[in-house]
C-alpha positions as CSV (number, residue, x, y, z in Angstrom):
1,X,24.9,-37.5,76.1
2,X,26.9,-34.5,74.9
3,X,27.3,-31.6,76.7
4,X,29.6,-28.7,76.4
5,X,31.3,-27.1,79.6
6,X,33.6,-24.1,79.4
7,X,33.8,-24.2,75.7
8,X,34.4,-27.9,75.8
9,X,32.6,-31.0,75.0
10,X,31.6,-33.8,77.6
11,X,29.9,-37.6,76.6
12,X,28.7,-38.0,79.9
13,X,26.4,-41.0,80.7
14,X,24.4,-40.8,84.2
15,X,26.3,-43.8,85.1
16,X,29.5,-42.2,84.7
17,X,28.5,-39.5,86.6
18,X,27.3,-41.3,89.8
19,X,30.9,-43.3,89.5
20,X,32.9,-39.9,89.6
21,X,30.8,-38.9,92.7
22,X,31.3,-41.9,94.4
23,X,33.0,-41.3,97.7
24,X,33.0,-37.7,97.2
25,X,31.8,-35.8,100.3
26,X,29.4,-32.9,99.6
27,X,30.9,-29.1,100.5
28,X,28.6,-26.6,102.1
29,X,26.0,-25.6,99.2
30,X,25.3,-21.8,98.9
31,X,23.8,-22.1,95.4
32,X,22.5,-24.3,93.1
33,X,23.0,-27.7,93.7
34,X,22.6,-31.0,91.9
35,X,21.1,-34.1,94.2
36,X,23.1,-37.1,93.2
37,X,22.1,-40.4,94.3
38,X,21.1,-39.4,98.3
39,X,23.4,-37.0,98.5
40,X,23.0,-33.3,97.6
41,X,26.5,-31.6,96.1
42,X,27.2,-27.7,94.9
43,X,27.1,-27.6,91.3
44,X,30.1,-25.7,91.1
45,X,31.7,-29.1,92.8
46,X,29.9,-31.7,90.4
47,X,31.5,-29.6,87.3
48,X,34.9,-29.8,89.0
49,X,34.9,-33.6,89.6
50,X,33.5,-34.8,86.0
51,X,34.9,-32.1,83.8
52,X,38.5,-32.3,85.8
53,X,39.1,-28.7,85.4
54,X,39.4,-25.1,87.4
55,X,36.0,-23.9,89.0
56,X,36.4,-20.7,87.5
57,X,36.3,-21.7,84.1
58,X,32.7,-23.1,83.6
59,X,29.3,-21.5,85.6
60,X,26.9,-23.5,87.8
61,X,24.3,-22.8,85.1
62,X,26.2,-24.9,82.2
63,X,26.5,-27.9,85.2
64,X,22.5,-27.4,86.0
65,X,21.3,-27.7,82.7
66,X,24.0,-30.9,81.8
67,X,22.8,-32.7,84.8
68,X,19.2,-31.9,84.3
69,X,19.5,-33.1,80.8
70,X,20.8,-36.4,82.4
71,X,18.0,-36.7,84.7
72,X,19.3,-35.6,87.9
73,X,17.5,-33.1,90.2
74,X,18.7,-29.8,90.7
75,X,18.0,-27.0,92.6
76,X,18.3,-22.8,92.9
77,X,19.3,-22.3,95.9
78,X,19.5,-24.2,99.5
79,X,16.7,-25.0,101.2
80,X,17.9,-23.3,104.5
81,X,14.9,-21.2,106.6
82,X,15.5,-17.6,107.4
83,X,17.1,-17.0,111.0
84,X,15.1,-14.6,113.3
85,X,17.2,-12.2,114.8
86,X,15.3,-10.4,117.6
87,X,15.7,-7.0,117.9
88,X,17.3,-5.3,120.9
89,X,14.0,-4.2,122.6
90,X,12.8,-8.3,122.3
91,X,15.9,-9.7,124.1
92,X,16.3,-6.7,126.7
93,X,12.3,-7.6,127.3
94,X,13.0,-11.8,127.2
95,X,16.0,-11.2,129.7
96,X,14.1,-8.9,132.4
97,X,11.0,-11.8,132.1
98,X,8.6,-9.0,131.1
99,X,5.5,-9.3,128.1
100,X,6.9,-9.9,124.9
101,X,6.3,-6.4,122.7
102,X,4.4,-7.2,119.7
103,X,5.3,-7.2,116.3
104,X,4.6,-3.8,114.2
């Protein structure tokens, strides 16, 4: 399939694709990201290992839609669950064993 990246035209082939990620390990995702085979990679990192070039020159969107296009699943953003900090009052209350104050 043709597909153009940073101003420049890729034939990629699904099979190709899964080849070049072969052995790659995934980075820490923070964005989109593109599953590939079990293995979930940073779009950003996918356009860098099949296209060969500078991160900076292409955005995550033009990898998304190529690898969509080729069947792959992608995704907006990591599927990491919010972190509840407690508030002051909650770990002054949790250290000195008293009632928990409720929520407002």
């Amino acid at each position: 399939m043709r597909c153009v990246i940073a101003r420049y035209p890729f034939e990629l082939t699904k099979n190709e694709v899964l080849a070049s990620m072969k052995g790659i390990t995934p980075e820490l995702i923070s964005g989109e990201s593109v599953t590939i085979g079990r293995r979930r990679y940073p779009a950003k990192q996918v356009g860098e290992v099949i296209t060969r070039q500078d991160r900076r020159d292409f955005t995550s969107g033009e990898v998304v839609r190529a690898m969509t296009r080729l069947g792959f699943t992608c995704h907006d953003h990591p599927d990491a669950a919010p972190v509840r900090v407690p508030t002051p009052l909650q770990t002054a209350t949790e250290l000195l064993g008293g009632p928990a104050p409720r929520d407002v």
